[in-house]
Predicted model as a PDB file, atoms N, CA, C, CB and O in Angstrom, pLDDT in the B-factor column:
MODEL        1                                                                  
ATOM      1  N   UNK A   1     118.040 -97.997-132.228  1.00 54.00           N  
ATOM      2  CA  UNK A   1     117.160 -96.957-132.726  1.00 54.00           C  
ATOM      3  C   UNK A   1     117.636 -95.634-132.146  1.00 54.00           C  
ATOM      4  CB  UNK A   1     115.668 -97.241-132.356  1.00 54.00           C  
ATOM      5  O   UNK A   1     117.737 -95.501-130.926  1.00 54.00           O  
ATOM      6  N   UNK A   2     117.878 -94.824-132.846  1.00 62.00           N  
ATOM      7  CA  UNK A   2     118.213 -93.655-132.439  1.00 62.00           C  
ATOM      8  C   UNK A   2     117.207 -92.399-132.349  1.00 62.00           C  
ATOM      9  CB  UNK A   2     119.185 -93.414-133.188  1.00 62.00           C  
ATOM     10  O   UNK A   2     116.122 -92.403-132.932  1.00 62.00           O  
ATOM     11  N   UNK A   3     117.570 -91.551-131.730  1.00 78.00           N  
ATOM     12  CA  UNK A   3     116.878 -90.391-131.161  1.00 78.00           C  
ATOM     13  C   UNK A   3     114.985 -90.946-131.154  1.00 78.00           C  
ATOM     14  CB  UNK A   3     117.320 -88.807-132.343  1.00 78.00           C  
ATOM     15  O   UNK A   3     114.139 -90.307-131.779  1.00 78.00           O  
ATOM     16  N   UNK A   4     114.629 -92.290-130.274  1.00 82.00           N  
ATOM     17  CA  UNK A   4     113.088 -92.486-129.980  1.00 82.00           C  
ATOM     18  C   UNK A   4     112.843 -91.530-129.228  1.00 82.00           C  
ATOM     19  CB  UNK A   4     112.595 -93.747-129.332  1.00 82.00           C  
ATOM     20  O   UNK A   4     113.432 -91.283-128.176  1.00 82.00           O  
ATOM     21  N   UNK A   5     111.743 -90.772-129.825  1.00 90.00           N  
ATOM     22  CA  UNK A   5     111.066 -89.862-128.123  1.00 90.00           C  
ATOM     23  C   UNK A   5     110.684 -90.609-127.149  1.00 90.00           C  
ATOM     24  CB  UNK A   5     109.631 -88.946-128.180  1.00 90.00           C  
ATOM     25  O   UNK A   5     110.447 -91.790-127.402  1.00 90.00           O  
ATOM     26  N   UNK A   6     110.566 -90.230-126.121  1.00 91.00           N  
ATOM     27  CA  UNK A   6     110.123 -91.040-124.671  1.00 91.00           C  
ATOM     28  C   UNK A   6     109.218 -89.904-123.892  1.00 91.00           C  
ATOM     29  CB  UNK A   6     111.689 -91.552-123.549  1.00 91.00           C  
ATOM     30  O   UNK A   6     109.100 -88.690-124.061  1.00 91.00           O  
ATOM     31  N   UNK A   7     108.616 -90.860-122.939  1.00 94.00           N  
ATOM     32  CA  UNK A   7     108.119 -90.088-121.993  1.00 94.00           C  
ATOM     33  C   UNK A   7     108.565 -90.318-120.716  1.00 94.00           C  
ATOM     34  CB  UNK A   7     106.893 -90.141-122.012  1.00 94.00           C  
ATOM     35  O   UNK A   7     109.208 -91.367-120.653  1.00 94.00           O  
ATOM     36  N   UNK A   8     108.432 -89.536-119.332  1.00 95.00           N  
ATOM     37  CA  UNK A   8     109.032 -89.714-118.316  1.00 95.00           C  
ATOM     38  C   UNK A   8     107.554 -90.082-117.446  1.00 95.00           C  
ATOM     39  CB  UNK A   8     110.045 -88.438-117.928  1.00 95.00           C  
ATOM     40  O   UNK A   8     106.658 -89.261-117.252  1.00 95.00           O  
ATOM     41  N   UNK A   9     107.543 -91.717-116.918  1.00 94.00           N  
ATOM     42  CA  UNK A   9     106.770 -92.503-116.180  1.00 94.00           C  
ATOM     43  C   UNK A   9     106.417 -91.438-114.580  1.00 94.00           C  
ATOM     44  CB  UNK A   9     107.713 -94.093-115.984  1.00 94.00           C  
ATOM     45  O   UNK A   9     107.225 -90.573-114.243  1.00 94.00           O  
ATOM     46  N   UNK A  10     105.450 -91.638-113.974  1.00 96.00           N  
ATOM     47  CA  UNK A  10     105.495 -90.934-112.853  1.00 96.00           C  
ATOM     48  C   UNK A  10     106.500 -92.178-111.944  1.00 96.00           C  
ATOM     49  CB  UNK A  10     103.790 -90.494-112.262  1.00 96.00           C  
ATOM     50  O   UNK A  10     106.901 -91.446-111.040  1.00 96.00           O  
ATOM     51  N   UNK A  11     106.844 -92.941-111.781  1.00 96.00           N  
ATOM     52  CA  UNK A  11     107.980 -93.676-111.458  1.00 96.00           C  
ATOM     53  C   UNK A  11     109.252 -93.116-111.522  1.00 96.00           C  
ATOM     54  CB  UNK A  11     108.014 -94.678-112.155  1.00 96.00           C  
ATOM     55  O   UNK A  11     110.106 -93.433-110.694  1.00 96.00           O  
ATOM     56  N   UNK A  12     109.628 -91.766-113.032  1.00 95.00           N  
ATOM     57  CA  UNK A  12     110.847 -91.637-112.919  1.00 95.00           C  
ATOM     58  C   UNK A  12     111.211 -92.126-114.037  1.00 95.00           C  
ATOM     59  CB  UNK A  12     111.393 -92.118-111.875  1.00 95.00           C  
ATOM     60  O   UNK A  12     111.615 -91.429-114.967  1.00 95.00           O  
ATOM     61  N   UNK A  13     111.103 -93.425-114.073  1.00 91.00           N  
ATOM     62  CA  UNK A  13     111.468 -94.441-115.174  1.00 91.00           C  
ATOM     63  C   UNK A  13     111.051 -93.659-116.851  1.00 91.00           C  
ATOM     64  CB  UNK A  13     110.404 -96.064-114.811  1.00 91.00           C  
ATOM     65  O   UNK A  13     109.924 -93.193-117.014  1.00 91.00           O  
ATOM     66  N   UNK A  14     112.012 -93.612-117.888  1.00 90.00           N  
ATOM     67  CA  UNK A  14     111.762 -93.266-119.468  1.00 90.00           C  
ATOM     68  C   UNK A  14     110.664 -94.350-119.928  1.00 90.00           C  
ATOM     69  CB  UNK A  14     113.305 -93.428-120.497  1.00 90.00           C  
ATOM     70  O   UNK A  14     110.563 -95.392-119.280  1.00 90.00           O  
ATOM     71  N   UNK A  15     109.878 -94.120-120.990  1.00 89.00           N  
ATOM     72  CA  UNK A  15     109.202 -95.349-121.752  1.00 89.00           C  
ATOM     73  C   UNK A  15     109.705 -94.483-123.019  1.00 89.00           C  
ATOM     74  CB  UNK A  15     107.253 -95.792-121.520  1.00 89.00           C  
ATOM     75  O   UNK A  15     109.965 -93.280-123.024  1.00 89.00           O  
ATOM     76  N   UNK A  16     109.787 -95.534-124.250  1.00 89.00           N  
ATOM     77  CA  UNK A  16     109.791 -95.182-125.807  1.00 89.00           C  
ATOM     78  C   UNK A  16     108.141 -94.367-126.036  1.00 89.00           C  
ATOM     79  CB  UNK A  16     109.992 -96.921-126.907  1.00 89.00           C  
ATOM     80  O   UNK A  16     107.308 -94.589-125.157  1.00 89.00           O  
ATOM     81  N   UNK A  17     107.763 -93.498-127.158  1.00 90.00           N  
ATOM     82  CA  UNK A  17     106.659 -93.695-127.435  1.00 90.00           C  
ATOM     83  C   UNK A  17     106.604 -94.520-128.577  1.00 90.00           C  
ATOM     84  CB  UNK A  17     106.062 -92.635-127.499  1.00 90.00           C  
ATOM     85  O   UNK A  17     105.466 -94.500-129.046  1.00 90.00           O  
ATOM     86  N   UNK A  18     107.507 -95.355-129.314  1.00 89.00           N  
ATOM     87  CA  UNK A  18     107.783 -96.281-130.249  1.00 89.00           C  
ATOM     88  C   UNK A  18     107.631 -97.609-129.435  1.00 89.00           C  
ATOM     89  CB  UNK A  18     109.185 -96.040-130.925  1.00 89.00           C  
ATOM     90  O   UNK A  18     108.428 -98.028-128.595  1.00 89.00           O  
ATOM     91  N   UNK A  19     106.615 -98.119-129.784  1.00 87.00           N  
ATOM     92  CA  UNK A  19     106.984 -99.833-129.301  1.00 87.00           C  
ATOM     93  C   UNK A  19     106.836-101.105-130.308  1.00 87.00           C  
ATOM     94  CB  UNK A  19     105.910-100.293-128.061  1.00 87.00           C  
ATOM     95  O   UNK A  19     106.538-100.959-131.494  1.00 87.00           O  
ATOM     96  N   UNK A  20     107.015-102.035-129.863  1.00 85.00           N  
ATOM     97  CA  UNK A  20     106.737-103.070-131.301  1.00 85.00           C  
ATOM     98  C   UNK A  20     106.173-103.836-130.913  1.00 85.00           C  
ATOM     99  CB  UNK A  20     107.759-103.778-132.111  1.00 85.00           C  
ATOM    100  O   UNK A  20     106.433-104.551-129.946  1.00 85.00           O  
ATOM    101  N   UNK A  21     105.016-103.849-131.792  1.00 81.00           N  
ATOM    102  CA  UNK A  21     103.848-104.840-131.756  1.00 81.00           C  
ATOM    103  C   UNK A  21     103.806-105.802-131.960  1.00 81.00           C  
ATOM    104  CB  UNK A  21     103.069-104.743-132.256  1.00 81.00           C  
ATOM    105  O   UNK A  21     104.340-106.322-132.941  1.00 81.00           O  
ATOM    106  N   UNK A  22     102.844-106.661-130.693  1.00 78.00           N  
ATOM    107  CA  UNK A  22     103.756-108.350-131.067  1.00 78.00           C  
ATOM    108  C   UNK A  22     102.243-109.368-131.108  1.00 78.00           C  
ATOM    109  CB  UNK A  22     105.275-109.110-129.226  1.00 78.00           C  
ATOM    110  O   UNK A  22     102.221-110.565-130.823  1.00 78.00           O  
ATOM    111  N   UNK A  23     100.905-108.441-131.585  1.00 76.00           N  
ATOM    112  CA  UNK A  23      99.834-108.959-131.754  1.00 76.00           C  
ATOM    113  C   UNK A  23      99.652-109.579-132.866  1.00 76.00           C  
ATOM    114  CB  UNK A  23      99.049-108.242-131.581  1.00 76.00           C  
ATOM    115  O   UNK A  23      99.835-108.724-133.732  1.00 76.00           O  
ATOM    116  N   UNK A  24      99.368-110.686-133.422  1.00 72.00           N  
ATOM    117  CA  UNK A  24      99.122-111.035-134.970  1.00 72.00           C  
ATOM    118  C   UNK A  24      97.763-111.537-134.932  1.00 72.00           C  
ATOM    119  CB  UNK A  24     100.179-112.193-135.667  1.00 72.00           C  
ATOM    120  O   UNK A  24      97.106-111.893-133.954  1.00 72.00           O  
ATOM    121  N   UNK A  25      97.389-111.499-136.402  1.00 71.00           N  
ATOM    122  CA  UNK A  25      96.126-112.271-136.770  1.00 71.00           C  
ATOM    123  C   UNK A  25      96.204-113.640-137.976  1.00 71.00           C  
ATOM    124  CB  UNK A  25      95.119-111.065-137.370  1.00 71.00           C  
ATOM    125  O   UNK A  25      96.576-112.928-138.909  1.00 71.00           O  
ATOM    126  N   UNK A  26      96.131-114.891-138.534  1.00 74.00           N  
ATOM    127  CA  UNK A  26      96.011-115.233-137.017  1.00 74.00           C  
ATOM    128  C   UNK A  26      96.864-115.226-136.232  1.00 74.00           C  
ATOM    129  CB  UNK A  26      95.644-116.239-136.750  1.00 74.00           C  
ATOM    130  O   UNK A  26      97.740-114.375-136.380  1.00 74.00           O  
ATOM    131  N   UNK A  27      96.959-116.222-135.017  1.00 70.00           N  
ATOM    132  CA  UNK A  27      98.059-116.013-133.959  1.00 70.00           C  
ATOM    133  C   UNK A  27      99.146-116.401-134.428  1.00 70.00           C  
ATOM    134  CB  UNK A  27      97.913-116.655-132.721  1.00 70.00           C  
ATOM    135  O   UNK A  27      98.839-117.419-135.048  1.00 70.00           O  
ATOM    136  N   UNK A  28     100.177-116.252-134.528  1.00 69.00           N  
ATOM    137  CA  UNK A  28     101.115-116.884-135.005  1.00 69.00           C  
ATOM    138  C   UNK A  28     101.716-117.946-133.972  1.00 69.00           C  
ATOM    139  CB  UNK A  28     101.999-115.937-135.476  1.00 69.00           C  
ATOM    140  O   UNK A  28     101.404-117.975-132.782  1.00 69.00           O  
ATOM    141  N   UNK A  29     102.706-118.897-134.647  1.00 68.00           N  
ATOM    142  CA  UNK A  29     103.886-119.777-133.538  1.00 68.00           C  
ATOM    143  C   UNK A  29     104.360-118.996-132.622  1.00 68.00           C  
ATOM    144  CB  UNK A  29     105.274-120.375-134.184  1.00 68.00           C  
ATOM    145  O   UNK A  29     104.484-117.811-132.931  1.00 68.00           O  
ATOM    146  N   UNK A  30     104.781-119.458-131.163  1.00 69.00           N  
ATOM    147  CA  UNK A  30     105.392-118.933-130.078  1.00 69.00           C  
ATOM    148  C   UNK A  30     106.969-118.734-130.982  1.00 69.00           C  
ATOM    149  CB  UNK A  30     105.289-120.061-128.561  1.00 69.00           C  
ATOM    150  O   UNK A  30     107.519-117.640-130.858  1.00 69.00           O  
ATOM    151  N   UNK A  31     107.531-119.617-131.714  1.00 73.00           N  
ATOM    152  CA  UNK A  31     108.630-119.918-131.853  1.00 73.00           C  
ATOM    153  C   UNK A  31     108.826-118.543-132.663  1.00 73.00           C  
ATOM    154  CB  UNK A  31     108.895-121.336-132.409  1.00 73.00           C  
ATOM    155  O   UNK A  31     109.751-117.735-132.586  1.00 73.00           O  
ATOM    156  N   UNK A  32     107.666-118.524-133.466  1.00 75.00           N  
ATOM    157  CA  UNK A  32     108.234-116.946-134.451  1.00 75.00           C  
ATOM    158  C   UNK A  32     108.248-115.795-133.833  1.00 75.00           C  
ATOM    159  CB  UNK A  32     107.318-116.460-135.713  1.00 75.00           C  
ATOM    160  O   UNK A  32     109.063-114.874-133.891  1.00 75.00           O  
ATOM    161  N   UNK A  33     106.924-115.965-133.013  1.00 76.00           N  
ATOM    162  CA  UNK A  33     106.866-114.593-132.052  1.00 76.00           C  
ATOM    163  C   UNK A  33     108.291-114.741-131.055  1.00 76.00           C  
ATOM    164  CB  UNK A  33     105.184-114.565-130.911  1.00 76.00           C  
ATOM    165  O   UNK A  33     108.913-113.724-130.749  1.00 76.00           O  
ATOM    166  N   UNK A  34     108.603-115.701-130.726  1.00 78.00           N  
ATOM    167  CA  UNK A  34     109.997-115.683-130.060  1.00 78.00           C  
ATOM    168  C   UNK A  34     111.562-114.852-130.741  1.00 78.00           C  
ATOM    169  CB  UNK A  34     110.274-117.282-129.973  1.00 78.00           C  
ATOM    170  O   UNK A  34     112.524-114.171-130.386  1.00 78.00           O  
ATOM    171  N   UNK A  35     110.903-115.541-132.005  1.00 81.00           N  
ATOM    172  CA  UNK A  35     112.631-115.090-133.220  1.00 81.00           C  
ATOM    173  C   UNK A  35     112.080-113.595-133.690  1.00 81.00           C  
ATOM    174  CB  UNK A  35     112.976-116.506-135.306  1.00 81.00           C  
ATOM    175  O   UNK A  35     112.909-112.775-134.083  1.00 81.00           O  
ATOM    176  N   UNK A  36     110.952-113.319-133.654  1.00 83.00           N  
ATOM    177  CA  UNK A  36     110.785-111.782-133.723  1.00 83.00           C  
ATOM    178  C   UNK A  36     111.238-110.438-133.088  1.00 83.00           C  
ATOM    179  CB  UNK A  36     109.822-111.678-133.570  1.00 83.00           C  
ATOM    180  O   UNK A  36     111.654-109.379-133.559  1.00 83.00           O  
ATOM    181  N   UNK A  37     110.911-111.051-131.411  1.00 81.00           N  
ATOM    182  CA  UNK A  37     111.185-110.362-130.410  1.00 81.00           C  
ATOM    183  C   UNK A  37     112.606-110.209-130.399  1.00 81.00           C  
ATOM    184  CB  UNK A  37     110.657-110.881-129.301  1.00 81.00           C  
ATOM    185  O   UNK A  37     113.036-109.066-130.245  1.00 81.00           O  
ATOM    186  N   UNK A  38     113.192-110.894-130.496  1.00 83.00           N  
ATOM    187  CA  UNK A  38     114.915-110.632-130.397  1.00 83.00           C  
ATOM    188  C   UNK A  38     115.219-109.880-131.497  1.00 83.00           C  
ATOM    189  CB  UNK A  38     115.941-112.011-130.455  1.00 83.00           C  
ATOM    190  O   UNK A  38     115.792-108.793-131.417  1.00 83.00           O  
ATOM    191  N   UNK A  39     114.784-110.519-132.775  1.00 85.00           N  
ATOM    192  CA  UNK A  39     115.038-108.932-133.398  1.00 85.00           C  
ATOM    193  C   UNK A  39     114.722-107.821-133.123  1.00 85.00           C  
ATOM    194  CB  UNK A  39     114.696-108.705-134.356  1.00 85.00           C  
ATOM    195  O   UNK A  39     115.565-106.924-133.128  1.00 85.00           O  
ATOM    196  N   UNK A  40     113.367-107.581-132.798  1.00 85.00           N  
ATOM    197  CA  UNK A  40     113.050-106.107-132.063  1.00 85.00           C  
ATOM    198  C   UNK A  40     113.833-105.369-131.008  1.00 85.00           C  
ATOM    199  CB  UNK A  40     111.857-106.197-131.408  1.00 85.00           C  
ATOM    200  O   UNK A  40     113.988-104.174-130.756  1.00 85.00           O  
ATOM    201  N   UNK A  41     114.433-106.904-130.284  1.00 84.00           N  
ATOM    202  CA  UNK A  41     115.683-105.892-129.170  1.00 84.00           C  
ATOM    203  C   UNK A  41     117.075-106.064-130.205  1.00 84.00           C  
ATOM    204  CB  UNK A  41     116.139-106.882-127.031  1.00 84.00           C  
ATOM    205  O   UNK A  41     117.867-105.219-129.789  1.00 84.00           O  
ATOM    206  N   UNK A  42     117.590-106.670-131.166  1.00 84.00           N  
ATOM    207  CA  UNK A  42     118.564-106.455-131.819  1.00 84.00           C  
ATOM    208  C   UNK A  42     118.459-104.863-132.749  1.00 84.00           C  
ATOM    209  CB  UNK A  42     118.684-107.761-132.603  1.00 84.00           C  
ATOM    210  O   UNK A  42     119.388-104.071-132.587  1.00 84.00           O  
ATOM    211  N   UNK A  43     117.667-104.603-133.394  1.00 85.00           N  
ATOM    212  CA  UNK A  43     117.445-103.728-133.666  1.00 85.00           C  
ATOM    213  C   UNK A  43     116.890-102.183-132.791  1.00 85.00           C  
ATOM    214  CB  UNK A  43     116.927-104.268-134.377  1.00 85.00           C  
ATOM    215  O   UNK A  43     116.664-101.070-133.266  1.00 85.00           O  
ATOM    216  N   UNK A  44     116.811-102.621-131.526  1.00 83.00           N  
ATOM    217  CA  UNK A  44     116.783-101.563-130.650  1.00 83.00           C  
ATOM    218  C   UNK A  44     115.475-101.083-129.800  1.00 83.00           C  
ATOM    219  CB  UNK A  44     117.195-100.567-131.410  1.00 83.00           C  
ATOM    220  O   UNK A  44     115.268-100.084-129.110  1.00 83.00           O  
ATOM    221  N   UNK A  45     114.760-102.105-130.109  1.00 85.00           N  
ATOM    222  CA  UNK A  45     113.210-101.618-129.159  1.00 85.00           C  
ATOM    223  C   UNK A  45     113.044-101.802-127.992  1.00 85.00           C  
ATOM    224  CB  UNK A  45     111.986-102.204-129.465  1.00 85.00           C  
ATOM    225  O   UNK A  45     113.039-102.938-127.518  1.00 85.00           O  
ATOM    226  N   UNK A  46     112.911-100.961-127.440  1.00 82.00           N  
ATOM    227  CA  UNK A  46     112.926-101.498-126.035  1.00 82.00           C  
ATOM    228  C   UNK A  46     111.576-101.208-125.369  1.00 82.00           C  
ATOM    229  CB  UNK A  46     114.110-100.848-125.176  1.00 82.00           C  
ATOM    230  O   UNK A  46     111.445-101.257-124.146  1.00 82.00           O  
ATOM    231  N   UNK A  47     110.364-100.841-126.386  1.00 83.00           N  
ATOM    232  CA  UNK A  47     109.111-100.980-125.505  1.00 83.00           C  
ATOM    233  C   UNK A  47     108.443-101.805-126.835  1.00 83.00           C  
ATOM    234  CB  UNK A  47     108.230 -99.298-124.833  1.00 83.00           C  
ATOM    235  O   UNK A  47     108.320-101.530-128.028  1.00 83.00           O  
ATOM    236  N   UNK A  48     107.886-103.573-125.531  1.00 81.00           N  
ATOM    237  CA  UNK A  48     106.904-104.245-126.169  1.00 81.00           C  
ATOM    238  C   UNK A  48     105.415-104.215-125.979  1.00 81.00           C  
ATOM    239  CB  UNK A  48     107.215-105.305-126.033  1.00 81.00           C  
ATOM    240  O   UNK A  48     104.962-104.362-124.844  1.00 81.00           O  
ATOM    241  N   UNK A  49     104.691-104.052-126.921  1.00 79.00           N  
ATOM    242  CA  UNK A  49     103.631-104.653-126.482  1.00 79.00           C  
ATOM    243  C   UNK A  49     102.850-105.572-126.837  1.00 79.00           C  
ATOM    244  CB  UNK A  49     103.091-104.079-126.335  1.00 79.00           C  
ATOM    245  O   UNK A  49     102.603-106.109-127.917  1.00 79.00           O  
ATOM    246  N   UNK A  50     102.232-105.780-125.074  1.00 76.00           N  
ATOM    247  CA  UNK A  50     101.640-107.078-125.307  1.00 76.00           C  
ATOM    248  C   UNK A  50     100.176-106.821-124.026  1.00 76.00           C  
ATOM    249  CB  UNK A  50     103.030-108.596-124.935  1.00 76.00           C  
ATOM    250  O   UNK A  50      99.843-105.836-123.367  1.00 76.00           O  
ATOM    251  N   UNK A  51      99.607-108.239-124.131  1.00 71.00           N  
ATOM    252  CA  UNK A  51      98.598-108.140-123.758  1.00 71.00           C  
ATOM    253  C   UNK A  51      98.045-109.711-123.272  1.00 71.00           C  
ATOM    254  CB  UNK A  51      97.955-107.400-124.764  1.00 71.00           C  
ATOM    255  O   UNK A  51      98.274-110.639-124.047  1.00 71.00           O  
ATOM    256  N   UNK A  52      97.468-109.930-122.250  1.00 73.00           N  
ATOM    257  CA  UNK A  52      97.145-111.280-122.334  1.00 73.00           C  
ATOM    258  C   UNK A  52      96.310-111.892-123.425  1.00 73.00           C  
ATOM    259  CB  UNK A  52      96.584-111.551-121.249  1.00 73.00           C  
ATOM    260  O   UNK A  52      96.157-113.098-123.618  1.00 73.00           O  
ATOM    261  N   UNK A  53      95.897-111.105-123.970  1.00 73.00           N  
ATOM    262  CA  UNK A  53      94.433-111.266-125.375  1.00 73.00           C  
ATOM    263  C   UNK A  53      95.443-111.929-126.443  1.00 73.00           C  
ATOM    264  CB  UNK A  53      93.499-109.260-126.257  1.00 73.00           C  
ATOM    265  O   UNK A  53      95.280-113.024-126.981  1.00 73.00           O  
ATOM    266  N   UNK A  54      96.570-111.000-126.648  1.00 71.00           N  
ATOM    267  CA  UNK A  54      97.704-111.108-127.854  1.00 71.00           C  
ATOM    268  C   UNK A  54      98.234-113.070-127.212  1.00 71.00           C  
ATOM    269  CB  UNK A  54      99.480-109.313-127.623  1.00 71.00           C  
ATOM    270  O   UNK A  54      98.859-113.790-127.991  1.00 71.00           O  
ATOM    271  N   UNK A  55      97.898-113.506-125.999  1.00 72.00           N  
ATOM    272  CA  UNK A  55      98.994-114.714-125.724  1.00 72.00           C  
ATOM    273  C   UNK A  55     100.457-114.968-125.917  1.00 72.00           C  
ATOM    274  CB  UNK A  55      98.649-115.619-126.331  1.00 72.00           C  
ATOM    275  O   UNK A  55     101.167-115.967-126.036  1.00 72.00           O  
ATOM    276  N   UNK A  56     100.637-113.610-125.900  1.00 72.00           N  
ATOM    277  CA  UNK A  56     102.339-113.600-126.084  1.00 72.00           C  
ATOM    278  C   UNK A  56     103.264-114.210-124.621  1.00 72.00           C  
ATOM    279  CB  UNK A  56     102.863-111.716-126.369  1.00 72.00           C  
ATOM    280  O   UNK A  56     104.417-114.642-124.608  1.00 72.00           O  
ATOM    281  N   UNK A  57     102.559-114.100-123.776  1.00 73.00           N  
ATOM    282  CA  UNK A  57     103.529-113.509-122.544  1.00 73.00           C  
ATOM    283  C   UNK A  57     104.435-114.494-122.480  1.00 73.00           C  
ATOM    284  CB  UNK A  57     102.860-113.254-121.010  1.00 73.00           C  
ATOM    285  O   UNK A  57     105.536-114.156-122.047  1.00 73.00           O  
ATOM    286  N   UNK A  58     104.266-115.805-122.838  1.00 74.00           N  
ATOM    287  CA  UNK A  58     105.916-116.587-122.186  1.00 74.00           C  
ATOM    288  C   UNK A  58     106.317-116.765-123.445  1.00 74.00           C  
ATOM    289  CB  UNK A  58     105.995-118.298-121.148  1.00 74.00           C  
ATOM    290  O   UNK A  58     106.962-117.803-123.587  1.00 74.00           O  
ATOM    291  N   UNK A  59     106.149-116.038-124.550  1.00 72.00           N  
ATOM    292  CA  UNK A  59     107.317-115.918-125.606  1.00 72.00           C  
ATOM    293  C   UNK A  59     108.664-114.731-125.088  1.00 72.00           C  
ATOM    294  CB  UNK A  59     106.485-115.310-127.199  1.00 72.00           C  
ATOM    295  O   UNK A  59     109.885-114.883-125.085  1.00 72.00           O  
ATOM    296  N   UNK A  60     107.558-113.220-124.571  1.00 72.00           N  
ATOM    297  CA  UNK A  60     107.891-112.256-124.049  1.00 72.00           C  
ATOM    298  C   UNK A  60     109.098-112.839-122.586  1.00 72.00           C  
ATOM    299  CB  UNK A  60     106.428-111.475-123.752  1.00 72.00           C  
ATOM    300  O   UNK A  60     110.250-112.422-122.474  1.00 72.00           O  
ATOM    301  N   UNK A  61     108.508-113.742-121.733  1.00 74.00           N  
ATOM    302  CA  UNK A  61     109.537-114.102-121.122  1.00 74.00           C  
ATOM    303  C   UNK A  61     110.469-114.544-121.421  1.00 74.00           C  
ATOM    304  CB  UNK A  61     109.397-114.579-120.543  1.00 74.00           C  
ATOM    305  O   UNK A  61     111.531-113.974-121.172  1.00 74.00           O  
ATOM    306  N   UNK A  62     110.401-116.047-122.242  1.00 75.00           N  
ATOM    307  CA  UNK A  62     111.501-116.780-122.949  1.00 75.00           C  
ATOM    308  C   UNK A  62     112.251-115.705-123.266  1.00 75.00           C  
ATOM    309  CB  UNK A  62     111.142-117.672-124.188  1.00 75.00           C  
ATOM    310  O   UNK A  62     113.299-115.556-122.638  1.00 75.00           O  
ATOM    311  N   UNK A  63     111.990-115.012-124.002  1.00 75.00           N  
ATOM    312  CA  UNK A  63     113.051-113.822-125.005  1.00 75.00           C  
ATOM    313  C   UNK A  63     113.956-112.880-123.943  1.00 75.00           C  
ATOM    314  CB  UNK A  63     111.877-112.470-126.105  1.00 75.00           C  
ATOM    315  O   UNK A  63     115.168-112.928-123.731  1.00 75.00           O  
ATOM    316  N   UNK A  64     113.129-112.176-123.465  1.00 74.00           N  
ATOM    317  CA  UNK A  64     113.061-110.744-123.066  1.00 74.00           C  
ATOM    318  C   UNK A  64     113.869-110.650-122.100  1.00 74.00           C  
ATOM    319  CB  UNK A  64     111.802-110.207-122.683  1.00 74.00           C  
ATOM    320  O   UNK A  64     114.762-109.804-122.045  1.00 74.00           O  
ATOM    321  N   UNK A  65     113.589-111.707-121.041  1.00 74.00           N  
ATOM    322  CA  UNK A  65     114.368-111.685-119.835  1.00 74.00           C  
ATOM    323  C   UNK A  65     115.777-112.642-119.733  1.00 74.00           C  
ATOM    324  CB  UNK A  65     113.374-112.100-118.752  1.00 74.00           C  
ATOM    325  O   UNK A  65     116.190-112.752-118.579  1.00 74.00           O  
ATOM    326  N   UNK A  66     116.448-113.238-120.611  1.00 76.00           N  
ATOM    327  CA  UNK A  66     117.203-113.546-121.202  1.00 76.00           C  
ATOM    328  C   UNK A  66     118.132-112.447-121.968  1.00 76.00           C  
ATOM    329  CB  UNK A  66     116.615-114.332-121.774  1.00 76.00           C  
ATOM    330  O   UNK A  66     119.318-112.218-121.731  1.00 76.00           O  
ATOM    331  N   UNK A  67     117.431-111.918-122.794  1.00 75.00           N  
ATOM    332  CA  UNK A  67     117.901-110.960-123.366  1.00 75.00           C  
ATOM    333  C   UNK A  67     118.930-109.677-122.656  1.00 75.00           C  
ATOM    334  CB  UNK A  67     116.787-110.572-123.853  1.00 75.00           C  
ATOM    335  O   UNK A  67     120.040-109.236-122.955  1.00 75.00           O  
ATOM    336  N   UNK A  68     117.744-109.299-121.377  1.00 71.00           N  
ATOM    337  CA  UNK A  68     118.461-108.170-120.373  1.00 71.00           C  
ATOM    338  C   UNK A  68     119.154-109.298-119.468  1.00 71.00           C  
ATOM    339  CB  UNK A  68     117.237-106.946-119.363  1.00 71.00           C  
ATOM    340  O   UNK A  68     120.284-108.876-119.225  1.00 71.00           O  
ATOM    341  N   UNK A  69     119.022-110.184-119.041  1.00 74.00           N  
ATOM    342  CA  UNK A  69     120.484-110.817-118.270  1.00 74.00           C  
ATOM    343  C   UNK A  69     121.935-110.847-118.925  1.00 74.00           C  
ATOM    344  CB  UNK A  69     120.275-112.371-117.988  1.00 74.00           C  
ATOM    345  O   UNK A  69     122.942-110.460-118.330  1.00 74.00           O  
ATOM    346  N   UNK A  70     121.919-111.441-120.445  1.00 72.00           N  
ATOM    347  CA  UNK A  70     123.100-111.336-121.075  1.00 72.00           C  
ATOM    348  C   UNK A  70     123.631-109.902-121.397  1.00 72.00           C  
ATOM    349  CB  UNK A  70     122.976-112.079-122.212  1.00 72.00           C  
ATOM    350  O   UNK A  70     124.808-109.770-121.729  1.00 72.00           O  
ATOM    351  N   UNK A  71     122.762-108.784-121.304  1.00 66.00           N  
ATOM    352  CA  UNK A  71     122.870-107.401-121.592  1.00 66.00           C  
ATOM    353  C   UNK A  71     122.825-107.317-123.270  1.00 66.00           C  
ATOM    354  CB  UNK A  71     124.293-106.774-120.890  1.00 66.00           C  
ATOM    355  O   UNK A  71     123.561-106.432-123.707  1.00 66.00           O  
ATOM    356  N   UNK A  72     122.105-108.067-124.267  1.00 59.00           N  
ATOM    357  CA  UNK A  72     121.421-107.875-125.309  1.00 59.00           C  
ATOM    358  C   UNK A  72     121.044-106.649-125.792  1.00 59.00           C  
ATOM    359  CB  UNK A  72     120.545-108.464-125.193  1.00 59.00           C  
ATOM    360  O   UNK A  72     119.951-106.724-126.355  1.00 59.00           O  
ATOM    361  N   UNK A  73     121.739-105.041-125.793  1.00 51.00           N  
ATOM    362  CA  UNK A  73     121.068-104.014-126.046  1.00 51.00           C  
ATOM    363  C   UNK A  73     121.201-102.813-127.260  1.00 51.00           C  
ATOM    364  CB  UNK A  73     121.164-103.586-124.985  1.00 51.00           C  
ATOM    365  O   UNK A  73     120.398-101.880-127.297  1.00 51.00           O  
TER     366      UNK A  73                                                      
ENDMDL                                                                          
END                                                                             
């Protein structure tokens, strides 16, 4: 994704103000929310959100942190 605006974290750290939403109704499969998320970092997102409500989080792991070890970016 090119030219996302960001903001600068009081950390220092950039955030996107673009993120991709990984809430569905109904819930969907882990497995899709899994094959989603990688597209969202294949295509360039690099802010997710999520929420414990959404039940994403160990799709978000499976994916995500995998993703930045192989350098996926």
């Amino acid at each position: 994704m090119a030219n996302v605006p960001d903001v600068i974290l009081n950390s220092g750290h950039r955030m996107p103000l673009v993120g991709f939403g990984t809430v569905t109704y109904p819930m969907a499969a882990s497995d899709s929310i899994k094959s989603e998320i990688i597209n969202g970092i294949k295509a360039g997102y690099r802010h997710f959100d999520t929420a414990s409500l959404y039940q994403t989080d160990d799709a978000h792991q499976d994916r995500v942190l995998p993703a930045l070890k192989n350098s996926l970016r």
